[in-house]
Each structure stands twice: as structure tokens, then as C-alpha cells.
C-alpha positions in Angstrom: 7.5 6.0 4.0 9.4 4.0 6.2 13.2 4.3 6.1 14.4 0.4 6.7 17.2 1.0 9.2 17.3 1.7 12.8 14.7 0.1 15.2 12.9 2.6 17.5 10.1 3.7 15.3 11.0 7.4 15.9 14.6 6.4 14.0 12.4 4.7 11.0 9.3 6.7 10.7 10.1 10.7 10.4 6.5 11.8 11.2 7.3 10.1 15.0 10.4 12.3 15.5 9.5 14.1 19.0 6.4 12.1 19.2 6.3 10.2 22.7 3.4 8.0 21.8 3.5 6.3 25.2 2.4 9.5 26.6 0.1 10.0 23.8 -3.7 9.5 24.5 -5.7 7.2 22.1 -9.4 9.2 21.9 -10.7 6.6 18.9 -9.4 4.3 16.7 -10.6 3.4 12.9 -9.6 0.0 11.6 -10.3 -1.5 7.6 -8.3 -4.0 6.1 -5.3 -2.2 5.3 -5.3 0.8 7.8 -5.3 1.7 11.5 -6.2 5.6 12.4 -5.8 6.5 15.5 -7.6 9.7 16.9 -4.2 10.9 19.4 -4.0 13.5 21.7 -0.4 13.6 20.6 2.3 14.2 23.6 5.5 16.6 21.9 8.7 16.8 23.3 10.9 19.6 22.5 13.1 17.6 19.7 9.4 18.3 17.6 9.3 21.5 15.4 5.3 22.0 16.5 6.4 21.8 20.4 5.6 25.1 22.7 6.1 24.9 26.1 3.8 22.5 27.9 1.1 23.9 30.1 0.9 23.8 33.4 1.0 20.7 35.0 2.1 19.3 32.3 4.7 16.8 31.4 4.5 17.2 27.9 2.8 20.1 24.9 -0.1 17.9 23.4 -1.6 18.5 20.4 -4.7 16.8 18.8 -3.2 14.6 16.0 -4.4 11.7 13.4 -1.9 8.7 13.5 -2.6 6.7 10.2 -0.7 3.6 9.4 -1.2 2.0 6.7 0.4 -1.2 4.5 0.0 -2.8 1.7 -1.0 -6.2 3.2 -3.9 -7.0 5.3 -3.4 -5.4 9.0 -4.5 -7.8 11.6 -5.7 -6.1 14.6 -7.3 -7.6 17.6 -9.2 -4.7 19.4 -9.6 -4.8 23.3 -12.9 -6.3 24.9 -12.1 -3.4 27.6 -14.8 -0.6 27.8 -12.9 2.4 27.5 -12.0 4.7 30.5 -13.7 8.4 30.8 -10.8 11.1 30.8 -11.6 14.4 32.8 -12.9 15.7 30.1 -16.1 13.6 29.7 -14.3 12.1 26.6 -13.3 8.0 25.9 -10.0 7.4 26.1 -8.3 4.0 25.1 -5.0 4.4 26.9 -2.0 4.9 24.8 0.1 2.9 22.3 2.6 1.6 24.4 4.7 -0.5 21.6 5.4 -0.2 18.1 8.6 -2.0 17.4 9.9 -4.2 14.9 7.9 -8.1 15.2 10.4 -10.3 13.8 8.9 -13.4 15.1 5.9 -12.7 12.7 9.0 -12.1 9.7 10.9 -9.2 8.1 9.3 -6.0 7.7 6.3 -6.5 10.9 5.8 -4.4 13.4 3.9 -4.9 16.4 1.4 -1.8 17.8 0.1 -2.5 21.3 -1.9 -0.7 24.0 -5.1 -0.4 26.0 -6.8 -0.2 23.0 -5.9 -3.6 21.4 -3.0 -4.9 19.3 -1.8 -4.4 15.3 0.5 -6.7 13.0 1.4 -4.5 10.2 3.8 -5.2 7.2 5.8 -2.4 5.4 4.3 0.3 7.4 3.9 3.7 6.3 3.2 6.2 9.0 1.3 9.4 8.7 1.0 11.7 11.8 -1.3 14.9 10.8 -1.8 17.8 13.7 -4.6 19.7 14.2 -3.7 23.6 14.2 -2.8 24.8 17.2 -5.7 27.0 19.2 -3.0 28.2 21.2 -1.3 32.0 21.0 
């Protein structure tokens, strides 16, 4: 759940707290009604108590993560057109999520998700971030 004060969503959402989602990498995205999930390579800085030291070259330790947001209302999400790119790996990859700040020319309680991957309007949100376990030792 969403604490109401502060603005930079890793003040109001705990589960972003050392999350640097403009460094994370969308791999998929899941939309219905009233939830986005995002498949996330998730980028950790140090402040997050699952960080270990980042591999080599390496700005960041990533983790694989599920980013769920989710509201009570109807999300309204406009997906990108774009094909998505091909990351080293072989694998799709949809950018990041470069916004997710408060929309309060859409009223109280909207924020605004944006990135290579499309665009969200989502009222009340509550924010889930779930890692994968760690295959590192």
C-alpha cells in the first residue's frame, strides 16, 4: 500500500526503496483492467537490503523481479506500437520505466508510468515488487 506523502515513488511506495527503475529493464509486460505486471530485470542500489555488489561491468546488482501495480479503478494504459529491441541475450526488451510520478493534471491520487514500453494512468496505486532468488553465491 501506498503511503500518501512524499512524491518520488521510492518515498511513497516501500517495495521501490533502492529500486532504480530507470535502470531497470522491462523483459514483458501484462496488462487487464485493473493491473500492470511488469517482467523487470530489476537494477539495486545499495540502499536495497537484497543488493550484492554489482558484477563486473556493471553499474548496478540486477535481480529478476515482478513489478505489479495494481488499483482499484480501471488502469488506462496505452502500449507502444514500437517492436521491441533484442538485448544481448537473444531476449525482448521494452526499455525501462522511465517515469512514475504523481499526474495531478489527470486529479488527486494518479500517477503517470511511462517508458519504451508504453504509458499507464493509475489511481490509488498499490505497488508490489517480488524478486526472484538470487542464483548467485
Amino acid at each position: 500500500m501506498a503511503r500518501r506523502e512524499g512524491g518520488k515513488h521510492y518515498e511513497v511506495f516501500s517495495d521501490l526503496v533502492g529500486v532504480v527503475l530507470e535502470d531497470s529493464w522491462v523483459l514483458d509486460v501484462d496488462v487487464s483492467a485493473t493491473a500492470v505486471v511488469f517482467k523487470l530485470e530489476a537494477a539495486l542500489a545499495p540502499e536495497h537490503p537484497a543488493y550484492q555488489s554489482a558484477a563486473a561491468n556493471e553499474t548496478h546488482c540486477y535481480r529478476e523481479a515482478t513489478l505489479t501495480v495494481r488499483s482499484g479503478s480501471a488502469i488506462h494504459v496505452r502500449r507502444s506500437t514500437a517492436p521491441a529491441a533484442t538485448d544481448a541475450s537473444g531476449e525482448p526488451d521494452y526499455g525501462h520505466i522511465d517515469t512514475l510520478h504523481l499526474a495531478a493534471d489527470h486529479g488527486p491520487d494518479v500517477w503517470e508510468m511511462t517508458g519504451d514500453w508504453g504509458e499507464a494512468l493509475v489511481r490509488q496505486p498499490h505497488v508490489d515488487l517480488q524478486l526472484r532468488a538470487s542464483t548467485r553465491g
